[in-house]
C-alpha positions in Angstrom: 92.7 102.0 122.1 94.9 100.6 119.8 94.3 98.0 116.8 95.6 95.1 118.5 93.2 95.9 121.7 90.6 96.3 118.9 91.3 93.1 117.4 91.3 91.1 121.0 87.9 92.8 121.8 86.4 91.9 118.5 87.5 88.2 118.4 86.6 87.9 122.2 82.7 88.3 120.1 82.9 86.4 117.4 84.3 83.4 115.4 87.2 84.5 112.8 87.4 81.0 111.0 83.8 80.9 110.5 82.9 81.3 106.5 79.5 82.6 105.8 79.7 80.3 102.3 79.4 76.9 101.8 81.5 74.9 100.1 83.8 71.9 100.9 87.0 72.8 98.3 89.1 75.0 97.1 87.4 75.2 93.6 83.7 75.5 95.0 84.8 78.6 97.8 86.7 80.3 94.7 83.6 80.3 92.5 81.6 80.8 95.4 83.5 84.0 96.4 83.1 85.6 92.3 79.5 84.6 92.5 79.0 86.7 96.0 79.7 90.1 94.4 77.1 92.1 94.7 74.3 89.8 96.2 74.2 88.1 99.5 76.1 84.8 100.7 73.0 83.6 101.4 71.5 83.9 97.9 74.9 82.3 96.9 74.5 79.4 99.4 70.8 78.3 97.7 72.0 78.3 94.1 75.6 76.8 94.8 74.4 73.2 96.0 72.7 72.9 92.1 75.9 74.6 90.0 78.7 72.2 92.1 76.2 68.9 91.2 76.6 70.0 87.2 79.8 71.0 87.4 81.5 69.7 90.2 85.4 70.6 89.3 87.1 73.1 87.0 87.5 70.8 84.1 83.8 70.4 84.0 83.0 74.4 84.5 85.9 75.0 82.0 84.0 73.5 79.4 80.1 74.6 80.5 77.8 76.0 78.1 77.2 80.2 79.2 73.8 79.9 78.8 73.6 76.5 80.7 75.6 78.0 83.9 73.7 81.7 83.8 70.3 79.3 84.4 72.0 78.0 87.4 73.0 81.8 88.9 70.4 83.5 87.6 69.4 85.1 91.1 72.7 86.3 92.2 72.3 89.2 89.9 74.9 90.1 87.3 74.4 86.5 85.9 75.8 87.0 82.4 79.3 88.5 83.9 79.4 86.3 86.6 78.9 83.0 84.2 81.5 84.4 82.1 83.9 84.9 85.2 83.7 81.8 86.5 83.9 79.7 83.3 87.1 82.1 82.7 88.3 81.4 86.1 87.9 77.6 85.5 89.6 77.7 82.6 92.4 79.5 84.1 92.5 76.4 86.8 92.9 74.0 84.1 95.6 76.0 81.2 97.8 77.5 84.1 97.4 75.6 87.4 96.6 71.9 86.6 92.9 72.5 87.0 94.2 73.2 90.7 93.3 76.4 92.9 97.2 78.7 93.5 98.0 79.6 96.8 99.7 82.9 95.9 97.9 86.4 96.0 99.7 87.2 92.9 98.3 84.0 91.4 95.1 84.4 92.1 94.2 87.7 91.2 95.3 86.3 87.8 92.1 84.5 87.7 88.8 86.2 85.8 86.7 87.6 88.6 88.8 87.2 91.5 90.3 90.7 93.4 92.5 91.2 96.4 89.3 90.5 98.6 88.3 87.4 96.8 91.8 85.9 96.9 92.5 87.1 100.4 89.1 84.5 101.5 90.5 81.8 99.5 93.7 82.3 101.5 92.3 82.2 104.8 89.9 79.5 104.8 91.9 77.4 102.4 95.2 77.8 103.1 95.5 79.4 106.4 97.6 82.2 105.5 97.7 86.0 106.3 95.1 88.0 104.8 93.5 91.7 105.0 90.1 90.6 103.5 88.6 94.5 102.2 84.9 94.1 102.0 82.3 96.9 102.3 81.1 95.8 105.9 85.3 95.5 107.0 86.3 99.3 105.3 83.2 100.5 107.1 84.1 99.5 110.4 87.3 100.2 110.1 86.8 103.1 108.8 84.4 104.2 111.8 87.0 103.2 114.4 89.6 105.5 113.0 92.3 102.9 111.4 91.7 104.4 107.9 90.5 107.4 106.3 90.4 106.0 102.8 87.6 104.4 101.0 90.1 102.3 98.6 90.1 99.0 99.1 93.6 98.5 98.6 94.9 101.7 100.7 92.8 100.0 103.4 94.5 97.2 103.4 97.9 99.2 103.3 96.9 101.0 106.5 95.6 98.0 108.4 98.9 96.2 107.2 100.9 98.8 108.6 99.2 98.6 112.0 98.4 94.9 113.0 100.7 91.9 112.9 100.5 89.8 109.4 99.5 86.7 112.9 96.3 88.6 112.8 95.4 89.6 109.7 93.1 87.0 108.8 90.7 87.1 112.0 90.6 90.5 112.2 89.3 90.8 108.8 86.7 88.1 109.2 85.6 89.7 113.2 85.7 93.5 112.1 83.4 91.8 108.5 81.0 89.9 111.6 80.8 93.1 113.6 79.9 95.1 110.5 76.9 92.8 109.7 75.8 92.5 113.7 76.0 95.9 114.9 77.7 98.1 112.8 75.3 98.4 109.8 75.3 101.0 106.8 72.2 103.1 107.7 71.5 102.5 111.4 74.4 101.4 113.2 73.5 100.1 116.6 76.0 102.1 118.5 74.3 101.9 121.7 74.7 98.3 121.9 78.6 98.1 120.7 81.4 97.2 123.0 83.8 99.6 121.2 81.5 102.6 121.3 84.0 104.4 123.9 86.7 104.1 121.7 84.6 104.8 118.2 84.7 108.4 117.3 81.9 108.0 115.1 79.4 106.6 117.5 80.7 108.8 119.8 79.4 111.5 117.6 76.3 109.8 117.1 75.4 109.0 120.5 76.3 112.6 121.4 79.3 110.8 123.4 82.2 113.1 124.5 
Protein backbone atom coordinates (compact mmCIF):
# COMPACT_ATOMS: atom_id res chain seq x y z
CA UNK A 1 0.00 0.00 0.00
CA UNK A 2 1.41 3.09 -0.67
CA UNK A 3 1.53 6.48 1.48
CA UNK A 4 -1.02 8.27 -0.48
CA UNK A 5 -3.46 5.09 -0.10
CA UNK A 6 -2.39 5.32 3.55
CA UNK A 7 -3.20 8.81 3.81
CA UNK A 8 -6.87 8.46 2.04
CA UNK A 9 -7.61 5.51 4.44
CA UNK A 10 -6.58 7.48 7.48
CA UNK A 11 -8.49 10.75 6.66
CA UNK A 12 -11.50 8.57 5.49
CA UNK A 13 -11.37 8.02 9.86
CA UNK A 14 -10.65 11.04 11.16
CA UNK A 15 -10.84 14.91 11.06
CA UNK A 16 -7.29 16.48 9.92
CA UNK A 17 -8.23 20.18 10.79
CA UNK A 18 -9.33 19.30 14.10
CA UNK A 19 -6.79 20.90 16.90
CA UNK A 20 -6.87 19.06 20.18
CA UNK A 21 -5.87 22.79 21.83
CA UNK A 22 -7.89 25.57 22.44
CA UNK A 23 -7.26 28.74 21.61
CA UNK A 24 -8.89 31.42 19.23
CA UNK A 25 -5.40 33.25 17.87
CA UNK A 26 -2.29 32.96 16.67
CA UNK A 27 -0.52 34.12 19.92
CA UNK A 28 -2.70 31.85 22.33
CA UNK A 29 -2.11 28.33 19.78
CA UNK A 30 1.72 29.38 19.77
CA UNK A 31 2.07 29.46 23.58
CA UNK A 32 -0.26 26.80 23.78
CA UNK A 33 1.84 24.48 21.59
CA UNK A 34 5.39 25.38 23.95
CA UNK A 35 3.24 24.80 27.00
CA UNK A 36 2.11 21.13 25.57
CA UNK A 37 5.68 19.59 25.74
CA UNK A 38 5.74 16.99 27.70
CA UNK A 39 2.21 16.97 29.39
CA UNK A 40 -1.08 16.48 27.79
CA UNK A 41 -3.26 18.96 25.67
CA UNK A 42 -5.76 18.45 27.98
CA UNK A 43 -3.78 19.53 31.09
CA UNK A 44 -2.91 22.55 28.67
CA UNK A 45 -6.57 23.25 27.81
CA UNK A 46 -7.56 23.70 31.86
CA UNK A 47 -4.65 26.09 32.71
CA UNK A 48 -4.82 28.13 29.29
CA UNK A 49 -8.32 29.82 29.81
CA UNK A 50 -6.56 31.52 33.31
CA UNK A 51 -2.88 32.48 31.65
CA UNK A 52 -4.77 34.14 28.20
CA UNK A 53 -7.30 36.27 30.84
CA UNK A 54 -3.76 37.78 32.50
CA UNK A 55 -2.03 38.04 29.65
CA UNK A 56 -4.10 38.11 26.75
CA UNK A 57 -1.38 39.27 23.90
CA UNK A 58 2.41 39.21 23.56
CA UNK A 59 2.96 42.71 24.81
CA UNK A 60 1.37 41.71 28.00
CA UNK A 61 3.30 38.15 28.34
CA UNK A 62 6.46 40.11 27.12
CA UNK A 63 6.45 41.93 30.15
CA UNK A 64 4.96 39.11 32.91
CA UNK A 65 6.59 38.60 36.07
CA UNK A 66 8.39 34.58 35.90
CA UNK A 67 7.10 33.86 39.05
CA UNK A 68 3.61 35.28 38.29
CA UNK A 69 3.19 33.18 34.90
CA UNK A 70 4.95 29.71 36.55
CA UNK A 71 1.66 29.96 39.17
CA UNK A 72 -0.48 29.92 36.18
CA UNK A 73 1.37 26.56 34.45
CA UNK A 74 2.37 25.10 37.28
CA UNK A 75 0.65 21.62 36.35
CA UNK A 76 1.98 21.30 32.87
CA UNK A 77 5.26 20.17 34.43
CA UNK A 78 8.53 21.77 33.50
CA UNK A 79 6.91 25.14 34.65
CA UNK A 80 10.14 27.14 35.27
CA UNK A 81 11.36 26.44 31.49
CA UNK A 82 8.27 26.67 30.04
CA UNK A 83 7.51 30.25 31.79
CA UNK A 84 10.82 31.27 30.68
CA UNK A 85 9.98 30.01 27.01
CA UNK A 86 7.01 31.68 26.60
CA UNK A 87 7.83 35.05 28.05
CA UNK A 88 11.02 34.71 25.54
CA UNK A 89 8.79 33.80 22.86
CA UNK A 90 6.58 36.91 23.61
CA UNK A 91 9.21 38.96 23.66
CA UNK A 92 10.43 37.80 20.41
CA UNK A 93 6.66 38.67 18.94
CA UNK A 94 7.07 42.13 20.05
CA UNK A 95 11.30 43.10 19.25
CA UNK A 96 11.22 41.20 15.85
CA UNK A 97 7.66 40.67 14.50
CA UNK A 98 5.47 43.66 15.68
CA UNK A 99 4.19 41.63 18.62
CA UNK A 100 2.73 39.61 15.62
CA UNK A 101 3.00 35.61 15.15
CA UNK A 102 5.52 34.94 11.47
CA UNK A 103 4.26 32.74 9.03
CA UNK A 104 7.66 31.26 7.95
CA UNK A 105 9.17 27.94 9.37
CA UNK A 106 12.35 29.63 9.40
CA UNK A 107 10.78 32.40 11.52
CA UNK A 108 9.32 30.62 13.88
CA UNK A 109 11.70 28.27 15.00
CA UNK A 110 13.49 31.57 15.79
CA UNK A 111 11.17 31.85 18.65
CA UNK A 112 12.28 30.46 22.45
CA UNK A 113 10.55 27.15 22.74
CA UNK A 114 9.19 26.56 19.52
CA UNK A 115 10.74 23.39 17.11
CA UNK A 116 9.90 22.13 13.70
CA UNK A 117 6.81 20.34 15.28
CA UNK A 118 5.61 23.35 17.17
CA UNK A 119 5.86 25.72 14.15
CA UNK A 120 4.65 23.11 11.72
CA UNK A 121 0.92 23.32 14.08
CA UNK A 122 1.01 26.97 13.98
CA UNK A 123 1.21 26.57 10.24
CA UNK A 124 -1.52 24.39 9.70
CA UNK A 125 -4.17 25.64 11.83
CA UNK A 126 -3.24 29.24 11.46
CA UNK A 127 -2.18 29.68 8.19
CA UNK A 128 -3.18 26.72 6.21
CA UNK A 129 0.06 25.87 4.81
CA UNK A 130 1.96 22.55 4.26
CA UNK A 131 3.33 20.92 7.16
CA UNK A 132 4.94 17.43 8.33
CA UNK A 133 3.96 17.89 12.11
CA UNK A 134 6.69 15.15 13.91
CA UNK A 135 5.18 14.24 17.26
CA UNK A 136 5.79 11.06 19.18
CA UNK A 137 2.28 9.48 18.44
CA UNK A 138 2.92 10.61 14.28
CA UNK A 139 6.87 8.97 14.17
CA UNK A 140 5.33 6.01 15.90
CA UNK A 141 2.83 5.27 13.39
CA UNK A 142 4.65 6.01 10.86
CA UNK A 143 7.26 4.33 11.81
CA UNK A 144 5.04 1.03 12.30
CA UNK A 145 3.66 1.27 8.81
CA UNK A 146 7.12 1.27 7.23
CA UNK A 147 7.51 5.03 5.80
CA UNK A 148 10.58 5.56 8.14
CA UNK A 149 13.05 3.76 9.92
CA UNK A 150 14.46 6.67 11.77
CA UNK A 151 13.59 7.87 15.19
CA UNK A 152 14.77 11.68 14.31
CA UNK A 153 12.26 13.85 14.16
CA UNK A 154 13.65 15.83 11.42
CA UNK A 155 14.76 12.71 9.18
CA UNK A 156 11.04 11.77 9.59
CA UNK A 157 9.95 14.44 8.23
CA UNK A 158 12.62 14.21 5.34
CA UNK A 159 11.28 10.72 4.44
CA UNK A 160 7.51 11.54 4.64
CA UNK A 161 8.46 14.75 2.52
CA UNK A 162 9.97 12.72 0.02
CA UNK A 163 6.95 10.35 -0.28
CA UNK A 164 3.57 12.39 -0.04
CA UNK A 165 2.60 15.49 -1.88
CA UNK A 166 3.48 19.01 0.15
CA UNK A 167 -1.26 19.10 -0.73
CA UNK A 168 -1.16 16.54 1.97
CA UNK A 169 1.18 17.18 4.41
CA UNK A 170 -0.80 18.81 6.86
CA UNK A 171 -3.74 16.13 7.23
CA UNK A 172 -1.66 13.44 7.15
CA UNK A 173 0.27 14.58 10.07
CA UNK A 174 -2.76 15.49 12.07
CA UNK A 175 -4.72 11.77 10.92
CA UNK A 176 -1.59 9.51 11.32
CA UNK A 177 -1.20 11.92 15.23
CA UNK A 178 -5.39 10.86 15.71
CA UNK A 179 -4.66 7.22 14.77
CA UNK A 180 -1.65 7.14 17.09
CA UNK A 181 -3.77 8.26 20.11
CA UNK A 182 -7.03 5.94 19.05
CA UNK A 183 -5.55 2.76 18.12
CA UNK A 184 -2.07 2.77 17.76
CA UNK A 185 -0.85 3.34 21.32
CA UNK A 186 2.80 3.04 22.78
CA UNK A 187 2.44 -0.14 24.91
CA UNK A 188 -0.67 -1.92 23.67
CA UNK A 189 -1.47 -1.10 20.23
CA UNK A 190 -4.86 -2.26 19.31
CA UNK A 191 -3.95 -3.99 16.13
CA UNK A 192 -6.87 -6.13 15.95
CA UNK A 193 -9.10 -3.37 15.52
CA UNK A 194 -6.99 -1.23 12.88
CA UNK A 195 -8.01 -0.84 9.33
CA UNK A 196 -4.38 -0.78 8.06
CA UNK A 197 -3.38 -3.95 9.93
CA UNK A 198 -2.93 -5.84 6.42
CA UNK A 199 -0.70 -3.46 5.24
CA UNK A 200 1.30 -2.79 8.87
CA UNK A 201 4.28 -5.00 9.15
CA UNK A 202 4.40 -4.57 12.67
CA UNK A 203 0.97 -5.67 13.61
CA UNK A 204 1.30 -8.11 11.31
CA UNK A 205 4.06 -9.39 13.48
CA UNK A 206 2.07 -8.95 16.46
CA UNK A 207 -1.05 -10.51 15.46
CA UNK A 208 1.05 -13.39 14.08
CA UNK A 209 -0.25 -12.08 10.56
CA UNK A 210 1.57 -13.50 7.46
Amino acid sequence: MSILQIHRELAARYDGGASLLSYTNAFELLIAVVLSAQTTDAQVNKITPALFSRYPDSHALAGARQEEVEGLIHSTGFYRSKARNIIGASKVLVEDFGGRVPQTMEELVRIPGVGRKSAGVVLHHIFDKPAIIVDTHFGRVVRRLGLTAHEDPKRVEQDIAAQLDRAYWSEFSMTANLHGRALCHARKPRCSECFLLPWCAYGASVQGVS
